[in-house]
Residue, then its C-alpha position, 0 to 999 in steps of 0.5 A: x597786503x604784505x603785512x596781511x600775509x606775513x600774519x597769515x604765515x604767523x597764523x599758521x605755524x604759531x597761532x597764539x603768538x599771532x592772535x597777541x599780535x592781533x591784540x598788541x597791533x591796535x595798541x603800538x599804534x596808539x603809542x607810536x601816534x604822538x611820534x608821528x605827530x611829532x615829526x610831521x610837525x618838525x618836518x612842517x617847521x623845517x620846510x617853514x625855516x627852509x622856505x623863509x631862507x630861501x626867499x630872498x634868492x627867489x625875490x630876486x629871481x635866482x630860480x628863474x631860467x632865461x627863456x631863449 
């Protein structure tokens, strides 16, 4: 919404820059996709590594709290 209304206020005092804008958009997010997929693919990895470090002390029960 926001980002709506800050186009709006483009618009208004400079309206070729907003429609170069408006037809730019759809292409920076095309190029900007493979980026994305890239780190939410680090990130799966990451949370990957960090569970399997993790998991002896969980076998373990090093997160268990004593109920009493």
């Amino acid at each position: 919404m926001l980002t709506f209304l800050l186009w709006l206020i483009l618009a208004v005092l400079a309206w070729p820059l907003a429609v170069v804008a408006l037809l730019l958009y759809p292409l920076l997010w095309l190029l900007a996709l493979p980026f994305r997929l890239v780190g939410i693919s680090l990130q799966a990895v990451l949370d990957l590594v960090g569970a399997v470090i993790r998991l002896p002390a969980r076998l373990l029960g090093a997160g268990k709290r004593s109920r009493g």
